[in-house]
N, C-alpha and C positions, 0 to 999 in steps of 0.2 A: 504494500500500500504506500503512498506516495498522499504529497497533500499539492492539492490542487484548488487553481483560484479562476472563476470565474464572474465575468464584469456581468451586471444584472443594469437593464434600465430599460427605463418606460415613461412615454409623454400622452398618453390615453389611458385613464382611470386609474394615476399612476401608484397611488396607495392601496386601494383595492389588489390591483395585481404585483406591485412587490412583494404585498402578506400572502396571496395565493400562492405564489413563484416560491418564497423561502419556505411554506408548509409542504411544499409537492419536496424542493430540493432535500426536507428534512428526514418526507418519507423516504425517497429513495436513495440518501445519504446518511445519514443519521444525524449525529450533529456537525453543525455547521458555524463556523465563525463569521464575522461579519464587521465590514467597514460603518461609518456613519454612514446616514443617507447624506448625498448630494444634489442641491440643485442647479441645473446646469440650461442654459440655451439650447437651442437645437443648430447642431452644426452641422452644413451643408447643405439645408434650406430653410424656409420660413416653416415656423410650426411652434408648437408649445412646447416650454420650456419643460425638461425629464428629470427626473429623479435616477440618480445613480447610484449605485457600491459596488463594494468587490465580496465576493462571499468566498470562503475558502473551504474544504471538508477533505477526509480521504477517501482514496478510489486505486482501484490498480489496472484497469483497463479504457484507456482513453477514447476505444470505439465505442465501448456502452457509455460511455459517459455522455460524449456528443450527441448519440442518439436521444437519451436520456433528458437531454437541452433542448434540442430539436421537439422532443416530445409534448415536455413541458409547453415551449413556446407557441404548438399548435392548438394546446390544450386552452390557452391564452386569445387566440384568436388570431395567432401570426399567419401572415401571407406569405409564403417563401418567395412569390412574383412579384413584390414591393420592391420600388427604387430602393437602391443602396441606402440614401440619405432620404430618411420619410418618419413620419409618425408612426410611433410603435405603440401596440398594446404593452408586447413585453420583447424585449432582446437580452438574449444569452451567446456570451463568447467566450470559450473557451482558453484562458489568458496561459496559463501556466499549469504544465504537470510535472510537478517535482520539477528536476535540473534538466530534464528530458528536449531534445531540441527536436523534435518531430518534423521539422518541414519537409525529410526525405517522405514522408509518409503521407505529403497527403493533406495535414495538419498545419494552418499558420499559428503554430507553436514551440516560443515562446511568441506569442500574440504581437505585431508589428505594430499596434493601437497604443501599446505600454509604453513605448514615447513619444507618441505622435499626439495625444489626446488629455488634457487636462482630467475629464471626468473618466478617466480609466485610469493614471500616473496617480492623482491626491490618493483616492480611497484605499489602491494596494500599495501606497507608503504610507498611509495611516494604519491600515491591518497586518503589512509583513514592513515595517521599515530598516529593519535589519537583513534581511533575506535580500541576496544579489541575483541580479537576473542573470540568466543562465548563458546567455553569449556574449553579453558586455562584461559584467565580472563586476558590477558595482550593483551599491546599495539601494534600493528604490525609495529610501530617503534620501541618499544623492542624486539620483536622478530625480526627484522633485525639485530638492534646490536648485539645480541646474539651470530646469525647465521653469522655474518661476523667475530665473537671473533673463533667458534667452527668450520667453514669453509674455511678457509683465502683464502686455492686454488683455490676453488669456485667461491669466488666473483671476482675473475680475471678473469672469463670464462663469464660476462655479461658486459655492455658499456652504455650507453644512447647514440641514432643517431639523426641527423638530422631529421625528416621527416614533410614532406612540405604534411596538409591537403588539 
């Protein structure tokens, strides 16, 4: 078993379905850890603003696992025929399994979002900020710093909210 982190976010009904999403991930994970919630803009078009985290749990096969995402997110009301960049009921991605670099497989894993994206980068250096990512070799609380030195406008476009489990 290996621990793995997964980015959760949603800009349609988006408290309803992150308490859905983290009771489905809990049945078929067991426990589960968890970032703050975030609130973040919608990037890459207009649409309402999503609630983000990173959740983490263990698993030891990354194919059921995806499915497992995939499942959940149907179960949520996802379209897999949706523009890349659209309003989501729910989105699940795959960030991190263990130290494991899967991209021969099939898998963009370690996840290419983890330093391209404010609301993927804050929540897994709030949850693992000690833990290095697996092909850069640093800490993803240095790579937040970094990212908030080389993005300043950026990280004014994310928040930590309230949210009542």
């Amino acid at each position: 078993m290996v621990k793995v982190y997964v980015s959760v976010g949603s800009n349609i009904n988006r408290e309803p379905n992150i308490r859905s999403c983290i009771a489905s991930l809990k049945k078929h994970f067991g426990e589960i850890g968890s970032s703050s919630v975030y609130e973040t803009i919608a990037v890459g078009f207009e649409g309402d603003n999503f609630y983000n985290l990173v959740v983490s749990f263990e698993a030891d096969d990354p194919e059921e696992v995806s499915s497992i995402l995939h499942r959940i997110e149907e179960e949520h009301g996802r379209q897999r025929s949706e523009k890349r960049f659209s309003d989501r009921t729910l989105d699940l991605d795959l960030l991190l399994f263990g130290e494991k670099d899967l991209q021969s497989k099939g898998y963009d894993v370690p996840r290419q979002e983890i330093t391209r994206y404010a609301f993927v980068l804050a929540p897994l250096a709030e949850l693992a900020p000690d833990e290095s990512h697996p092909l850069l070799g640093t800490t993803y609380a240095d790579l937040w710093v970094q990212y908030c030195v080389d993005h300043p406008n950026e990280v004014d476009a994310i928040w930590p909210v309230t949210f009542s489990w």
